[in-house]
N, C-alpha and C positions, 0 to 999 in steps of 0.2 A: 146354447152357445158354448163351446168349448174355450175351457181353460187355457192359459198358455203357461207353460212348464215356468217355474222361478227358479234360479240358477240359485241353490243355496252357499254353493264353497266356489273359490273364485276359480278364473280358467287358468290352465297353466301360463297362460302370455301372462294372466293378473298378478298369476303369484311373483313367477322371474320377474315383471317389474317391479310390484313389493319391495321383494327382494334386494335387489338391487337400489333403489330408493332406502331402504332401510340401510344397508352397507353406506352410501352417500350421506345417507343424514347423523347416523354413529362417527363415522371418521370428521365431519365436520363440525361438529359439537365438539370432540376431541382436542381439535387443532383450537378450535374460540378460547375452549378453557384452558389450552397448555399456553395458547398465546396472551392470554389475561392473566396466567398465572406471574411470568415474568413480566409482565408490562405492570403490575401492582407491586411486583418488589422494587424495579425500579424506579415509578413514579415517587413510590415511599422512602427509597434512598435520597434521590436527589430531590424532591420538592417538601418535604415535612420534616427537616432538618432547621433548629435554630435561625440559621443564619440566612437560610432561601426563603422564611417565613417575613423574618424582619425586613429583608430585601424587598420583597414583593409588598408588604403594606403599606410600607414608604413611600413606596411608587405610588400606590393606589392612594393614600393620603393627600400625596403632590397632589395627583392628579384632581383631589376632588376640591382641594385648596383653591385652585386655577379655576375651577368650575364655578365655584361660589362667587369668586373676584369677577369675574369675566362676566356672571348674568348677576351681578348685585343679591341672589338667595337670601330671604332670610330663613333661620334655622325653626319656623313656622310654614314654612313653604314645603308643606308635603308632597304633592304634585311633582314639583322642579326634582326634587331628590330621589323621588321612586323612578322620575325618567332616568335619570343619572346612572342610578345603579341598575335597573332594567338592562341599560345599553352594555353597562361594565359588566355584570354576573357574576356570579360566587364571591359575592363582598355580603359583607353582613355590617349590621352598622348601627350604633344608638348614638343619639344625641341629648345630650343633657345641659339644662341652665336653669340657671340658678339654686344645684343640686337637685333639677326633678329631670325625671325622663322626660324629653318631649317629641322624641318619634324614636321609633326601631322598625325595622324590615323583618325581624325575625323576632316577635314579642313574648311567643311562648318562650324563648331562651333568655330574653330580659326577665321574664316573670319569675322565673326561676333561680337565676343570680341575683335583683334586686329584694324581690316578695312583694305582696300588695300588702294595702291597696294605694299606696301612694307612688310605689316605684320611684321611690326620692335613694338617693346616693349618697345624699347627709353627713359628707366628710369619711364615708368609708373607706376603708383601704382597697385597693384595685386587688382584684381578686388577681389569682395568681396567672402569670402569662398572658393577662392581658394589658394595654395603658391606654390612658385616655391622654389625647393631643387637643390642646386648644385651635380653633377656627375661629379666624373671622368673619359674620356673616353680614348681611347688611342692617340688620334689628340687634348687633351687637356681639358678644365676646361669648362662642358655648365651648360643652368640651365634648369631643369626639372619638368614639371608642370603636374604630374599625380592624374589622378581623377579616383577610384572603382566605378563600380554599383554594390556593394555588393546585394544589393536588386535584380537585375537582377538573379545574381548568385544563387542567394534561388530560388528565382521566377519560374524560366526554369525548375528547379526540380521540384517543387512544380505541376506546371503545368504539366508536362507529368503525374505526380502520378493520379492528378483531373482526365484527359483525360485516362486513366486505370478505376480509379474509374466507371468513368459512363458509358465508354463501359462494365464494367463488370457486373453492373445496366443492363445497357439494356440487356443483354444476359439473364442476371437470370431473370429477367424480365417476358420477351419474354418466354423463357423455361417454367418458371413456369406457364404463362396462356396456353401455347400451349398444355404442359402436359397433359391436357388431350386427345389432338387429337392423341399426341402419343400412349396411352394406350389405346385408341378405335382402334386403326388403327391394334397395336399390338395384341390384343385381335378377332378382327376379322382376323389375319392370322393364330392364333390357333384354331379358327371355323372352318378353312378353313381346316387345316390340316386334323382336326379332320373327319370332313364330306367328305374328300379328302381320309380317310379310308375307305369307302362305310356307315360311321354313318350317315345315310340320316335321322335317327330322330331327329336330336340334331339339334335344331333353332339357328337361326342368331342374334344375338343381333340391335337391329331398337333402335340407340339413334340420335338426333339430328334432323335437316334440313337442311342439305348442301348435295355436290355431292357424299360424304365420306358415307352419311346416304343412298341416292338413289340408288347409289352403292351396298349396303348394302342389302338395301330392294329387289332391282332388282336378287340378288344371291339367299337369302332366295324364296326366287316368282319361281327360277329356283329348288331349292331344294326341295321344296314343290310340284310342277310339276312331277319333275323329281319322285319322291316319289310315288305319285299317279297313275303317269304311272304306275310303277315301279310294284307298287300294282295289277292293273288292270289286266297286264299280266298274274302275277305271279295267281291269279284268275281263270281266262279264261284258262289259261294250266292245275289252277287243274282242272277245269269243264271240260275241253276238255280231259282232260285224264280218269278221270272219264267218259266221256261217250264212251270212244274209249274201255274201260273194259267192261261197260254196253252192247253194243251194240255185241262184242267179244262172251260177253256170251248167250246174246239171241240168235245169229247166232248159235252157237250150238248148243240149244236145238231143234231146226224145221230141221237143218241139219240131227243130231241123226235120228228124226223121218222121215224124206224124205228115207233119204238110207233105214232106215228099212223098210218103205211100199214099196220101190223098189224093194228089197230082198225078200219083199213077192210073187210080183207082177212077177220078175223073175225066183223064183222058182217056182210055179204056185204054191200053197201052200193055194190059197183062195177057200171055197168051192161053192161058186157059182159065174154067171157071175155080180148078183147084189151084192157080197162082193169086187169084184174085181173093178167093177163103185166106192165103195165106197173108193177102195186105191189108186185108180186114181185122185177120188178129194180131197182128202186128200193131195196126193202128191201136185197138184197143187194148193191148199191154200198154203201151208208149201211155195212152191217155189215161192207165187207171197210176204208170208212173209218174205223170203228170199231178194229179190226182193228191199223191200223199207227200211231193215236193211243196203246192200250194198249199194242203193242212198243214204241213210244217212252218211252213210260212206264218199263216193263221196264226199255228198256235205261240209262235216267236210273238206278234204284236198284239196277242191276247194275255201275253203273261208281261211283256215290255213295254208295250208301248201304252203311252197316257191321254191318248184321246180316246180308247177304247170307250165306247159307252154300255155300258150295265144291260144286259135283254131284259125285254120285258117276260113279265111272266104272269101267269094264268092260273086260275083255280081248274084244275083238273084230277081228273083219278089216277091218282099216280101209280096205282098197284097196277091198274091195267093197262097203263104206259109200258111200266117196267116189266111186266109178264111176257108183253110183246116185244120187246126191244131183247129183253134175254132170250128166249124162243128165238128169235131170227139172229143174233149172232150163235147160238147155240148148235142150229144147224149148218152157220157156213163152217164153222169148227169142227164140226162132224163132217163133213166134208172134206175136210184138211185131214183128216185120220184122227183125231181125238174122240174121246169119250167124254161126252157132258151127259154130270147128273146135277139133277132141278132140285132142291128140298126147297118144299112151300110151307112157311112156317108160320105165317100170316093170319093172323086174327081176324077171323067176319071178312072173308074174299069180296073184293072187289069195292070197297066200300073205304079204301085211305084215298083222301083228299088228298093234295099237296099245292102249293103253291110254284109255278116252273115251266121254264122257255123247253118247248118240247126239243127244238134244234141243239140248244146248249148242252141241256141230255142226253141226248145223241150222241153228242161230241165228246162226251166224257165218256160212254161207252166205245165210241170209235176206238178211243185210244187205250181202254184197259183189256179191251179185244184183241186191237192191234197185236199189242203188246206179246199176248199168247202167243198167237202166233211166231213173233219174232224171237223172243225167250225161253220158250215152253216146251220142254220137253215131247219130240212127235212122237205121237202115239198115246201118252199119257192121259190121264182122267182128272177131268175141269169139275171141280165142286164148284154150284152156283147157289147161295144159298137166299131165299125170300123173305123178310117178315115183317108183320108192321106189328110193333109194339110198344107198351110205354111210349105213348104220344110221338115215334118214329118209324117211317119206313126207311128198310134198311136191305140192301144187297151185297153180298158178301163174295168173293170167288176167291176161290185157292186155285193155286194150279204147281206142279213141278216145274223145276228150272233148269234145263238144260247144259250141262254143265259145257259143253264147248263154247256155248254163249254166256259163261259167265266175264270171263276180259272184254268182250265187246264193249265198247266204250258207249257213254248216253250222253245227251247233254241234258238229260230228264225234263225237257219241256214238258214232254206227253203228261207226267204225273204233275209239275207245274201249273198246264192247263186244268186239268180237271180241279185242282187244289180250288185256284182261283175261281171257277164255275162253281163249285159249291158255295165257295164262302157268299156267291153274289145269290146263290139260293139262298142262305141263311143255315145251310147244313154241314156236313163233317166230312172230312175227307183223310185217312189214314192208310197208310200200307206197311205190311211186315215182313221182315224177311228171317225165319228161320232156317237155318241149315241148308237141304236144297227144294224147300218150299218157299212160295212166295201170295202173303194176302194183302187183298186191296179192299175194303167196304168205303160204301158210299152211304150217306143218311140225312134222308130229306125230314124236317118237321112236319106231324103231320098236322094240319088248319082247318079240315072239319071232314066228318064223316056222316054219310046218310043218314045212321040209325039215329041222330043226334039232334038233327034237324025236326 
């Protein structure tokens, strides 16, 4: 089972976010502490001054004066008093009678101002800046020594407001640098839409350097593709239909003429036996032009069209297929005024198997034939060359190109078809053009040989 890669350093989108989060979370920290800085000078100006001290204890004294009265407390009633101040906060508080401590909220501060282990009070003098207030409670007369953290009390507020503050810093922060990845991000789903209508011409926006941008360019790269295809088709179907009308209509016009010299020919209507030779070849031009409009035809819905079904094919001797099939175009060529020469280069004659639609073969030959003919230098000399070797039969023809027939226009079916006839063989199909030569080889695998069996 193969590994999967681990990303060791982050992506660039990871870092620029980092980034950017690190920027948001320094300037928010920033604003907490410069904002806590001033909110500590002021709390400390106005709430830990003499007189906002005394203020505030007094109140909180009343108030706990009121408390005692109201639920009859006695200054043994632990419980009642811890609600009390529970509910009030930042009050601190000891109770004393009959000079011994008998409760405090904050002990380890008693333990320390009184000492053990009695924590009796025993007519000491009130340490400094603090007093004790007498209470009545309902078990009798104690004394009460309470202390505000007014400053506390600001403070706490103060503090969650700061800690609001600079989260709300960071967010806008954050928002505002990121903002733009949002409006790219958004902006390329309106591309999408758009182009997600069949608008294959409307391009992709390419901003940045991160996965967001690659992403980006990777989609346009497919649109552009897809485009071009798109194109290429749409082309070729008109070429191809256009030539399926061209070709429709030449078909008629030799058609017309065939039946009417037939019509001649069978109503005996010619006046001699040399007018009647001359409607005979007549006829049989027209039919042999006939002839190479329908292989055009052919080979148009053997290279286009998609119901074509695959030929079957045969274990047969393919060298002695191919020996014959060259031989007899070899001489209609010679016929034509060329010069074919054979090289048999073939290992153990007669003995490469091949797997192959004897017709289909044909056909690829038909057209690398043709082809001479139409292109090929008259007069000139056809190298055909034979071999079967390294487990391939293989045929080879050079031929000159004709240079008045070099602008003639193709729509290269012809080499199309063969293309696709090999591959449905399983073999190779290549052509070369240098200078004013031109080769074509064909190469079937070869599947078994006599001497092997």
């Amino acid at each position: 089972m193969s590994k999967r890669s681990v990303r060791v350093f982050p992506s660039h989108l990871g870092l620029e976010v980092l980034s950017y989060f690190l920027i948001a979370l320094i300037t928010a920290v920033g604003v907490y502490l410069f904002a806590d800085y001033f909110a500590n000078e002021i709390i400390y100006e106005r709430f830990t001054n003499t007189a906002a001290i005394v203020a505030e204890t007094r109140q909180d004294l009343n108030n706990f004066k009121n408390f005692v009265a109201e639920n009859q407390v006695a200054s043994s009633d632990t419980k009642a008093i811890n609600n009390w101040l529970y509910d009030q906060k930042y009050i601190l508080m000891d109770i004393f009678k009959n000079e011994y401590l008998v409760y405090s909220n904050y002990p380890s501060y008693a333990t320390s101002t009184y000492g053990l282990p009695a924590l009796k009070w025993g007519g000491m003098p009130e340490p400094p800046g603090r007093h004790l207030y007498d209470v009545s409670f309902s078990d009798g007369m104690a004394q009460v020594e309470i202390y505000t953290l007014a400053a506390s009390k600001v403070y706490s507020a103060v503090q969650f407001f700061e800690l609001v503050l600079a989260f709300g810093c960071f967010i806008l922060i954050f928002l505002t640098i990121f903002s733009s990845k949002f409006k790219y991000i958004d902006q390329l789903q309106n591309e999408m839409e758009i182009i997600g209508t069949g608008n294959l011409d409307f391009p992709v926006t390419i901003e940045g350097n991160d996965e967001i941008t690659f992403l980006a360019r990777g989609i346009d790269e497919m649109r552009q593709s897809f485009l071009e295809r798109t194109k290429t088709e749409y082309e070729a179907r008109r070429a191809n239909s256009e030539l399926i009308t061209s070709i429709s209509h030449d078909i008629r016009t030799p058609l017309t003429i065939l039946i009417g010299n037939l019509d001649v020919i069978a109503s005996k209507k010619y006046q001699s036996e040399e007018q009647q030779a001359r409607y005979i070849e007549n006829c049989r031009k027209k039919a042999y032009q006939l002839k190479e409009l329908t292989d055009r035809l052919f080979q148009y819905f053997l290279v286009f069209g998609d119901a074509y079904q695959e030929p079957a094919l045969e274990l047969m001797d393919g060298y002695a297929m191919l020996g014959q099939m060259t031989g007899e175009y070899s001489l209609a060529l010679e016929d034509q005024g060329f010069t074919v020469n054979i090289q048999d280069d073939a290992e153990g004659a007669n003995d490469c198997f091949i797997e192959a639609n004897a017709i289909a073969v044909r056909r690829v030959f038909d057209n690398l034939f043709g082809n001479i003919k139409k292109y090929a230098l008259p007069g000139s000399s056809i190298e055909v060359t034979v071999a079967c070797q390294d487990g391939a039969l293989t045929v080879s023809i050079k031929n000159v190109i004709d240079e008045a027939m070099q602008k003639t226009e193709s729509t290269n079916i012809g080499l199309a078809t063969c293309q696709k006839i090999m591959d449905q063989h399983g073999g190779t199909f290549f052509t070369r053009k240098t200078g004013h030569e031109f080769w074509a080889t064909v190469s079937f695998p070869v599947k078994q040989r006599k001497s092997d069996s």
